[in-house]
Every structure is written in structure tokens, then in C-alpha cells.
N, C-alpha and C positions, 0 to 999 in steps of 0.2 A: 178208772181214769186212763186217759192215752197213757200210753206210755211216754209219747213223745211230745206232752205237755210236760211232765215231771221237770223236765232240765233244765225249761224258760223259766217254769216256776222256780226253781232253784240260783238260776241269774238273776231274774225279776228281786228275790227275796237279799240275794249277798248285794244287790245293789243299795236295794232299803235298808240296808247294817248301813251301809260302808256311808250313804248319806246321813244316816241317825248319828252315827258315830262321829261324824268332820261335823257336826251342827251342834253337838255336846260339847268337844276340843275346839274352843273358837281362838285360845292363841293369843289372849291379850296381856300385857303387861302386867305385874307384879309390885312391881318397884315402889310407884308412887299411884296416893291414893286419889279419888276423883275430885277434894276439896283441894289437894294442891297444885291440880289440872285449872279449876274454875276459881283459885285464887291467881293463876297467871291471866289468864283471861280477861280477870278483872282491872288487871292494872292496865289491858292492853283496853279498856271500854274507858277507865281514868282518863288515859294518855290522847284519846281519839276525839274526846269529849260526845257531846249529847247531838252532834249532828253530823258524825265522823261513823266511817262502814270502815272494817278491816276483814280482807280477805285474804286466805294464805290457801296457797298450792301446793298441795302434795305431791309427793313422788311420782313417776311414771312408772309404768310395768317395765321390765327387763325384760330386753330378747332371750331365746335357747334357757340354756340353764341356769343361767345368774341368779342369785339367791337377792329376792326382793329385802330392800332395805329401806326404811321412811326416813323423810330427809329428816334434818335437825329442828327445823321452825317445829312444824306440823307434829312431830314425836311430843316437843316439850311444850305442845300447846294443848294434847289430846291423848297422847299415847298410843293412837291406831297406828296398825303396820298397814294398811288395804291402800292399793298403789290407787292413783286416780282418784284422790279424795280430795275434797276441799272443806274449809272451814270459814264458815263469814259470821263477822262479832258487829251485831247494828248496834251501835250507839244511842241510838232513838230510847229502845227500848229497853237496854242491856239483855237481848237473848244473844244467844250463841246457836248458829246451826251448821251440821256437818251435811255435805254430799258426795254420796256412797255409788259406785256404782250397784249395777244389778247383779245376782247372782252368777256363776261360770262354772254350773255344774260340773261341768270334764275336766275344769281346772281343780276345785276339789275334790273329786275322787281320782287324783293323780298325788295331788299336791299336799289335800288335807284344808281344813275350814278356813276363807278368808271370808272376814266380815263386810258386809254387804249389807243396800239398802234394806233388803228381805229379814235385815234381825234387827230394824229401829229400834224395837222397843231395848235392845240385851244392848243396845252398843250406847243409849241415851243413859241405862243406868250406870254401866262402866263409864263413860265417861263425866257425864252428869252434865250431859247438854240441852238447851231445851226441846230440839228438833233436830230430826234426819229424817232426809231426804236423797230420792233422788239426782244425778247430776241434772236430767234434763230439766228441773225446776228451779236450778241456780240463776240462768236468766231471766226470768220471770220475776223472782225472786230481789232481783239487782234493780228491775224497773219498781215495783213497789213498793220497797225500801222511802222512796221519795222525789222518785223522777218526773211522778206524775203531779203533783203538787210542790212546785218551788217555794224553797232555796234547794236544791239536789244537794245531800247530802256527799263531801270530801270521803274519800275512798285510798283508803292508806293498802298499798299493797309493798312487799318486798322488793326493792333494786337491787339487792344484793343477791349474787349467786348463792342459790341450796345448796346445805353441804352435805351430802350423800357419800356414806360408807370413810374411807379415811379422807375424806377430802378438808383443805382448809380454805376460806375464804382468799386470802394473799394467794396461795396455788391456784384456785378457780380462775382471780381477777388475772394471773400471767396468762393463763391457760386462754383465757378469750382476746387479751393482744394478739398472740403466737396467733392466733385462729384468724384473727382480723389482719392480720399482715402477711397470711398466705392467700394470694387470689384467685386460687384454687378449689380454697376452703371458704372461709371466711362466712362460716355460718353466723346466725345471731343467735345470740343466747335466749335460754329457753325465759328465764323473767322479761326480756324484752319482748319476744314473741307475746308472753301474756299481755306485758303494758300496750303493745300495738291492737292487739285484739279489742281490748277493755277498751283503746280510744277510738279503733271503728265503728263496736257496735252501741258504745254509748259516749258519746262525746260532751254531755252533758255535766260529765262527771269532771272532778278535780279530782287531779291523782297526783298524791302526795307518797313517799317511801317512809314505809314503817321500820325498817332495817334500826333506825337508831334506836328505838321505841327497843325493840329486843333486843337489843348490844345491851344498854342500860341493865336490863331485868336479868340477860343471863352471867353476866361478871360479877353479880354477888350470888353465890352458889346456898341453896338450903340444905338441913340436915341432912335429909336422903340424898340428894346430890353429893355432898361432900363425900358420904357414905359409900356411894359408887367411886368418885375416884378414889378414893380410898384402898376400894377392893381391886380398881383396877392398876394403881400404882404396884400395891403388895404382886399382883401376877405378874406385873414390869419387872419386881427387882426380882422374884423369883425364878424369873425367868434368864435374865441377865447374869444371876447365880450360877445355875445351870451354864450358861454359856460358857462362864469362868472354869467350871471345872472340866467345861471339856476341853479347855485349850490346853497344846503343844505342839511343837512344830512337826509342819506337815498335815495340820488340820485345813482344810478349806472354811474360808469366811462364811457361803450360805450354811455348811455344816451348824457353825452357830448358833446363826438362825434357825436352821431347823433342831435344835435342841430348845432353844426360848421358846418356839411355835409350840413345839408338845405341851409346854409349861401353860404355854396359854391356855390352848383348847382343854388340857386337863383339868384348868378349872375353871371353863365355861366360857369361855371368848367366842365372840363371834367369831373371831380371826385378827388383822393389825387395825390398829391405830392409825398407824402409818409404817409406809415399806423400810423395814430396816435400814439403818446406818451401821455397816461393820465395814472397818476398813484398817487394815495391816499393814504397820509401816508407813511409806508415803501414799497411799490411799486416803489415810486420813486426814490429808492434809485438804481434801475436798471436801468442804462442810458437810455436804449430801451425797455423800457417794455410796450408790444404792446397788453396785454391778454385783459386788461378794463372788467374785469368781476366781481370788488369786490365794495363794496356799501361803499359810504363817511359817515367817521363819522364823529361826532363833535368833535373839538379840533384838527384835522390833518389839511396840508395842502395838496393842490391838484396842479400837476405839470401837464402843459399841453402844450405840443410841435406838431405843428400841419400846413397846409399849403397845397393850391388846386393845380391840375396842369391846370393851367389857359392856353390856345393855347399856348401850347407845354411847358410853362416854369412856373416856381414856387418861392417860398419862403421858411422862414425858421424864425418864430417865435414862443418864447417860452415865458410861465407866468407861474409861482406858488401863489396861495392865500388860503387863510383858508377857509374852507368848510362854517361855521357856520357864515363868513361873518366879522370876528373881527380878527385882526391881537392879538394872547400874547404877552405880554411883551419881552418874550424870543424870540416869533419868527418876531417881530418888530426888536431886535438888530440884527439878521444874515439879514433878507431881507435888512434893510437900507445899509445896508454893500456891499451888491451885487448892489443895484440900484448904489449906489457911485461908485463902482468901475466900472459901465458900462458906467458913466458921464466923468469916469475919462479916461477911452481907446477911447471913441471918442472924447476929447478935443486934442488928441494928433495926430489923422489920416490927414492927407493932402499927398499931392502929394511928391514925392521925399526922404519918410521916409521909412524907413523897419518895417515890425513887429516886432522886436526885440528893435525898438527904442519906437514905441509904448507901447509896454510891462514896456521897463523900465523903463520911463517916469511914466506909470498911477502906477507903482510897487512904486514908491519912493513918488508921491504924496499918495497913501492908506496908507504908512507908518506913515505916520504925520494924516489922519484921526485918526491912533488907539491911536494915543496921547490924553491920558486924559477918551478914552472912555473905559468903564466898561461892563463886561459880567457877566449876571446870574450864568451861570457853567462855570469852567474854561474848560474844552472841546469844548467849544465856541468860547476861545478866542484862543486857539490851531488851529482851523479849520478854521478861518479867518487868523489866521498868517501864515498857511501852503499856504491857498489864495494867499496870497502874491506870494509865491514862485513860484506856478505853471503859468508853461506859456503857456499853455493851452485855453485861456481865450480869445485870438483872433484866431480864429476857420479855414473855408473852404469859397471858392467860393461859390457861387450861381447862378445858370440861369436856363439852361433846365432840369438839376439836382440839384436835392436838395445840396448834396455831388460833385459840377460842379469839371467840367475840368479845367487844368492849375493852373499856381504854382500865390499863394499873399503870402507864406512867404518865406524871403530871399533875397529878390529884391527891388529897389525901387517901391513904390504905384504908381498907373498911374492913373488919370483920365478912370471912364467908367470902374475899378472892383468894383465887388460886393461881399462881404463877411459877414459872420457874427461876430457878438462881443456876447459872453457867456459866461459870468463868475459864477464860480458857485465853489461853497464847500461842503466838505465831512465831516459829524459827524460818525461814522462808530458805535459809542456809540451807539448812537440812531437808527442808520440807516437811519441817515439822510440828505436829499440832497437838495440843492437850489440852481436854479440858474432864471434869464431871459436870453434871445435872441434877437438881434434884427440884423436886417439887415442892413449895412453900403455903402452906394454909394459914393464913392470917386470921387469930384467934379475940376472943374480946378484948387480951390483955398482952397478946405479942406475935409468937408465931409457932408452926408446927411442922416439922421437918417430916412431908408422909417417907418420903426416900432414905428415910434415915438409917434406916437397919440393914440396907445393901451395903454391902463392905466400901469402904474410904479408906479409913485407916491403912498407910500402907503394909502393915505387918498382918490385917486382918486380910485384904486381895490377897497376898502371898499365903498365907492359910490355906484360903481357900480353892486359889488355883490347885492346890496341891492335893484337894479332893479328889475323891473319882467322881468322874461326869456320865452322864446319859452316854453321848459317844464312847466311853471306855467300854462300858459294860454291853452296847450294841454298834458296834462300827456299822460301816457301810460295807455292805456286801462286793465285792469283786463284780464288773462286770466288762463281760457280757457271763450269763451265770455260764457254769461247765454244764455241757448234756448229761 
């Protein structure tokens, strides 16, 4: 043989591995199995009825190197990661079909196997749909449906912004004001470009937002679900552990953070939830203060709101403690005050009661707490009494967004939501803020504290600060290094 055939043929062959290979590792979810995929589905073919189309949009690819992530709808209706995908649920017939793009050879043997129209058959049995397809047959596909023979079938698509990676709806919905009141900017958003499209090239259509439709379905969470945040809360507190014991003065606030982050990716986070909340001293008197650039002193407290996005869904836990490891006198009376009245809004949660009965209930037991007890400054005793009044204090959902979908106030509690309880007060004197968080799982018969085992108790934070931290045992290196 040439000789100088030999080394094509040796190219030619590690290219047939490296394709065999990415086509074996196809990279799909784990989590939940394909009957609790095509049991969502089903309730989205209920809700649509027998002459109703729903179509949902997947993710788009990401420029450079961003690490591709499937928005929230399309995850919890399918579980494919493959950017550029769509999924349309005909009512007619109750099928469900996915469209995939084509294969991108260069991109998997760079990147590793994305699923694509070229494995229908592997992606209809993981998912358990009854057709894939190409994109370029979704139009086609949209006329046949029923355009041809009237009444055209009502076509429920998303108004609501996709929530992609830590994003939450409320953030999205500011984020495109902001957008629409620079006239500079003022793109439209990408569901509107879809709605505009859907009504130039078929105008035949009634287009109605399915968005409630999925608020509904994702605020009562299933066992596997619970089970993620579950896992992902335990990496929230353990990470905010972590944080704890690496504080002392003279620590920098992202240091923190980047002590919580190792906790996460240690046990398999994608990365956040959402961008940290640490803030030292009067920092934290900005709800969302995400800068983390200023160093803890001694004598301040340090508030730290923080949580991984663990396969695809999150948490939402919060701690404040004293830098220096010792609770003051002064700041012992507002904490004990806060942990009490987080003791007191979950004695009250169970099945069939509203947040407003909650509220009032733990409102009228803090009442009788302040009997008898005494505050250092009377602006102390002002901002716990104002405490009282704010209702505030039982917060938002939680699952694939931090800030999740669908309504827990107003209604009776159901078994299987998940929300958080954060009670917190304002010294405005001081510029002072305190609150904890923790996460609440509402059970057949009451409720379920997953945050519960991160330190509260003040004697148990002071414990624990008093650990060694990740930062003790590997500081940050001096820079710039010595040659």
C-alpha cells in the first residue's frame, strides 16, 4: 500500500470512532421517565380541547462558547436539550410531534452528540412521541393540521417570556420595558417575533397564550420534581455552610461566593440558580445586591441569598450572620425575632389554607412574642412592629425558576407547592436589613421545611462559623504571583 494513503486512512478511521462514539453518548436526561413527559402533554391536549394546536419553541443556539441550555417550557414538556427545536400537540388527534433540526457534524465532533432529526426513531422512544420531524415540515404541517378544511383549528402558543438558564419571568418581563424604553434598542422580544410571524404566514389561525395553561401544571410540583429541588436546596444550604465557615473579617463578599460555587459544581450543578445575593453590612440593605466587591468588617452582619440550578430546577435559601463569628446583644434581639417568626408562618401552612390565613395567624402569634420583650434602640422596636404588619413574609413559588410560575397566594395550598417563607425587617436608621429564607413543601397533611437543616438557631450559625472553611484551608493566592 502507498505509504502515503496509510495516514488518510488513519484520519478517515479516528473520524468514524469519534462519529460512532457522539452517536452512542446522545446526552439525554435521566431524571424523569417518558410517561411523566406524555402525562404533561396530556393535560396540555385536555386544556386545548379537540380543535386546539399547541405549539412551543425551543431554545435558540448560543453564540461562541455559551454552554447550550433548553428553555424551561420545552425541558418540562420533552426533556431534549437540541437548541432549535419545536414541539406541536394537535388536539384533533392527540399526537404530539417534535421538529429537530439536521445533523452538524463539525459541531459534534467538537462538541459531542446533539440530537437531531437523523435519530427520530432514539429521540421518539426517549421521549415517547409519536413523530419527529424535520423543522422544514412544521409548515406544512401547521396548514394540514386544519387550514384546509374549516373551522382552522385555535393555536395556543406561549406570551410569556422563556426562561433560559437563571432567568425568571418578573426579571424577563422588566428586562423588555428597560428594552422598549431605550430608542436605541428597543428590540421585540423573541415570543412576539414568533406571534408576528405565526400571523403573517397564517392569518387563519386564532392565537390564543398558553402560558396559563403551564403556570397551572407547573405549581403543583410531582414526586421527581420535588426530589430535584430537594437535591437542589440540600446544595443551597451546603453551600451557604460553606460560606459560613469561611467568614471573618477581611474576607471579600465574592470569596463567598466562590466558596458556595465549589459546593455547587461539587455536586453537579450546572452553575446558579440565580447571581448571588452577599452583602456586608449596609449592602444588604439592597434587596438584590449582586456587586460582592466590598471586604467584611468586624461588627457587621453578612446576608447571603444564594442557590445552584441543579438539572434544570433550583432553590431559594437565605442566611444572615456576623462576620466576626458572635452574634451583639442588639443584633441577637432583631435575629431571634426573624428566626420566631419563620417558626411561626410554618406552624400555620397545611393543605386548604390561604396565605392570608397564614400571615394572620403567625401576625397575631409575633404579637404576644413582643410582650414583655425589650429592645436596645427604640427603632428596633419600630421595625419589628412594622414586621408585623408587612405581608410580605410568605414570598413566591419555586422549581425551575427561582421566581417560578403560577399563583400560592390567594387560593387554597395544595399538596406538591413549593414556596418560600422570608421574613425580614427594615432599620432604614441604620440601613439595616434582616431577614432568613427557607423553602416550604406543602405535604398531604401540613408542611415540610427542605431548608431546615442549614443552621437558624443562633447558637447553631455561631457554631458553625466558628468552623474551618474551604477559604481557610486554600486562601487566595497573592497577586500578581512572584517570578
Amino acid at each position: 500500500m502507498n505509504r502515503k494513503v496509510i495516514p488518510l486512512i488513519m484520519i478517515l478511521f479516528s473520524i468514524f470512532l469519534t462519529s460512532v462514539t457522539a452517536q452512542d453518548n446522545h446526552h439525554y436526561q435521566t431524571d424523569f421517565t417518558k410517561e411523566e413527559f406524555a402525562e404533561r402533554r396530556s393535560k396540555i391536549f385536555t386544556a386545548i380541547g379537540n380543535n386546539g394546536m399547541a405549539l412551543i419553541q425551543g431554545a435558540s443556539g448560543l453564540p461562541g462558547f455559551s454552554i447550550f441550555r433548553q428553555n424551561n417550557t420545552y425541558y418540562y414538556l420533552t426533556g431534549l436539550e437540541s437548541p432549535h427545536a419545536y414541539l406541536l400537540l394537535n388536539g384533533k388527534n392527540r399526537q404530539a410531534t417534535i421538529y429537530l433540526p439536521h445533523r452538524d457534524a463539525g459541531t459534534e465532533s467538537s462538541q459531542g452528540k446533539v440530537l437531531s432529526v437523523e435519530d427520530n426513531e432514539l429521540v421518539k422512544q426517549l421521549v415517547g412521541v409519536d413523530h419527529v420531524k424535520g423543522i422544514e415540515f412544521l409548515s406544512a404541517d401547521l396548514v394540514g393540521t386544519g387550514l384546509i378544511r374549516p373551522p382552522a383549528p385555535v393555536l395556543f402558543i406561549e406570551f410569556s417570556p422563556a426562561e433560559n438558564g437563571n432567568d425568571s419571568r418578573d426579571e424577563l418581563l422588566y428586562a423588555q420595558a428597560r428594552s422598549a424604553a431605550d430608542p436605541w434598542d428597543g428590540q421585540p422580544a423573541r415570543e412576539a417575533l414568533f406571534i408576528q410571524k405565526l400571523r403573517e404566514r397564517f392569518p387563519q389561525f386564532e392565537i390564543r397564550d398558553l402560558s396559563p395553561v403551564l403556570d397551572s401544571m407547573r405549581v403543583i410540583k410531582s414526586p421527581k420534581e420535588i426530589e430535584l429541588i430537594r437535591k437542589a436546596t440540600q446544595i443551597a444550604g451546603l453551600g451557604i455552610i460553606e460560606a459560613m465557615r469561611s467568614t471573618q473579617p477581611g474576607v471579600y463578599e465574592y470569596q463567598l461566593d466562590a466558596a458556595a460555587k465549589y459546593i455547587f459544581h461539587l455536586h453537579g450543578a450546572r452553575g446558579d440558580g440565580y447571581a448571588s445575593i452577599i452583602g456586608g453590612g449596609t449592602n444588604a440593605y439592597m434587596g438584590h445586591y449582586f456587586h460582592k466587591t466590598d471586604v467584611l468588617k468586624d461588627g457587621d452582619l453578612v446576608l447571603m441569598d444564594y442557590a445552584p440550578d441543579y438539572h434544570y430546577y433550583t432553590s431559594d435559601v437565605t442566611r444572615i450572620w456576623p462576620v466576626n463569628g458572635t452574634f451583639s446583644p442588639e443584633q441577637k434581639e432583631l435575629y431571634n425575632f426573624i428566626v420566631a417568626y419563620r417558626d411561626a408562618l410554618f406552624r400555620y401552612i397545611r393543605p386548604g389554607v390561604t396565605s392570608n390565613e397564614v400571615i394572620d395567624q403567625a401576625a397575631i402569634e409575633m404579637k404576644q412574642y413582643l410582650v414583655g420583650k425589650k429592645f436596645v434602640k427604640p427603632a428596633h422596636l419600630k421595625a419589628v412592629e412594622e414586621g408585623i404588619k408587612f405581608r410580605g413574609h410568605f414570598q413566591h413559588p419555586v422549581g425551575m425558576a427561582v421566581h417560578d410560575v403560577g399563583r400560592v397566594h390567594g387560593i387554597p395550598l395544595k399538596a406538591g407547592m413549593v414556596f418560600t417563607i422570608d421574613p425580614m425587617i427594615w432599620i432604614p436608621e441604620e440601613r439595616l436589613y434582616i431577614r432568613i429564607e427557607d423553602m416550604a413543601l406543602v405535604t398531604a397533611d401540613g408542611v415540610e421545611n427542605l431548608s431546615g437543616f442549614v443552621p437558624s438557631r443562633l447558637e447553631d450559625v455561631e457554631a458553625t462559623i466558628k468552623e474551618k472553611g474551604i477559604i481557610e484551608f486554600r486562601p487566595a493566592a497573592e497577586l500578581p504571583l512572584k517570578k
